[in-house]
N, C-alpha and C positions, 0 to 999 in steps of 0.2 A: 151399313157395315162399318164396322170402327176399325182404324185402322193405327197402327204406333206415331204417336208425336215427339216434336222437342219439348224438352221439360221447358225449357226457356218459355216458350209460347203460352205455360200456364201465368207466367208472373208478368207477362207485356204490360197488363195493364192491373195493377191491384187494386184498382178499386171494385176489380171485378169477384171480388169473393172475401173471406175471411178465415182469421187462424180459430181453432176451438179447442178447447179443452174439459176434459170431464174428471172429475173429481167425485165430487160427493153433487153431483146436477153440471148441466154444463153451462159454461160460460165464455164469450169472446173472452180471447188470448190476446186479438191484435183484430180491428176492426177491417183490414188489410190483407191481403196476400203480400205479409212484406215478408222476403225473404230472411231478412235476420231476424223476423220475429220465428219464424221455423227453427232455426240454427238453436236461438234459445229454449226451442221446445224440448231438448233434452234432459231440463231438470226443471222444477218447479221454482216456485217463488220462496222455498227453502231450502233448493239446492236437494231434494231429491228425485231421484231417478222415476219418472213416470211416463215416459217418451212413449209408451203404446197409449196413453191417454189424451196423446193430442190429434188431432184433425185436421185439415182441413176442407173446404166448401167453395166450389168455385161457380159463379151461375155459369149455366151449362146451355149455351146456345148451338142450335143445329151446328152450324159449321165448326163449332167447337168441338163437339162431338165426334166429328169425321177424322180428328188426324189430320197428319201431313199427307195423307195417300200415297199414291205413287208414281212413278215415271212410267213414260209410254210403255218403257222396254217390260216393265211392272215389278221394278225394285223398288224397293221404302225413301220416302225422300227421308226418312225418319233416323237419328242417329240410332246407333247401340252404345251407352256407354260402360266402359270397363275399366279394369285396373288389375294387372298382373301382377304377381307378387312371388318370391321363392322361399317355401313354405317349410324349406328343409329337405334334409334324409334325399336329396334328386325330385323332389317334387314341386314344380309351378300349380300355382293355384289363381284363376281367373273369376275375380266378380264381376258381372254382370249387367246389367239393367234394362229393359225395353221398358220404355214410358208409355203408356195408352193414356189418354183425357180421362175415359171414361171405358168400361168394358164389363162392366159387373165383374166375376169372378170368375177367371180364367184356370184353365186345365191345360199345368205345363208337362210337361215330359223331361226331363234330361237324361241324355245318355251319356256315360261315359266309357273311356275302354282303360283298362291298366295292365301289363302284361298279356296283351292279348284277351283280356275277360272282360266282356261287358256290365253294365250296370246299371240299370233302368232306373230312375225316383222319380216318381210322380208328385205332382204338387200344385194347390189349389191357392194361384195368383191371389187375393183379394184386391180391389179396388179402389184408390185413391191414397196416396199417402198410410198406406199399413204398410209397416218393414217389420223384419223379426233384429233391430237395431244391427 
């Protein structure tokens, strides 16, 4: 069972993986899970935008795999990280993130309420470093 991690706990040790990039074939970005080589990964090596074209690869050993798990009580030792923001017109706006290591491709739900009306969206997590920027 996989369970949510700290992102931190992917880069403890970078020699445990590498950055990638795909273009036209793929090729190491950064031989490393080095974090500022990710940061960089939002523009190319001519300063355009291809940020869904990088990856990365981490070797993925059992205890890797598991998560932080959980406390006896069976809460997440695992952060949620977020950032509120006020988005206007009386409305806060909350991003989000729950890190998993590993989890193939998750099936989220969010609901929301707004004057009293709910709102269901559905949405299929992918796994590993894929954002929609």
């Amino acid at each position: 069972r996989f369970t949510m991690s700290s992102v931190d706990r992917t880069f403890v040790d970078p020699s445990k993986g590498k950055v990638y990039l795909d273009l036209n074939g793929l090729e190491v970005f950064s031989p490393t899970l080095d974090q500022n080589a990710l940061l960089a990964s939002t523009r190319d090596r001519n300063h355009v935008m291809h940020s869904h074209k990088f990856f990365f690869e981490r070797n993925a050993t059992a205890d890797y795999l598991l998560g932080d798990q959980f406390t006896e009580e069976g809460r997440s030792r695992a952060p949620i990280y977020y950032k509120p923001f006020d988005s206007g017109n009386g409305t806060l706006t909350i991003n989000y993130f729950m890190y998993y290591t590993w989890n193939g491709p998750a099936n989220v739900v969010v609901l929301t309420s707004i004057n009293q009306k709910l709102q269901v969206t559905r949405l299929t997590v992918p796994p590993f470093g894929v954002h929609e920027g």
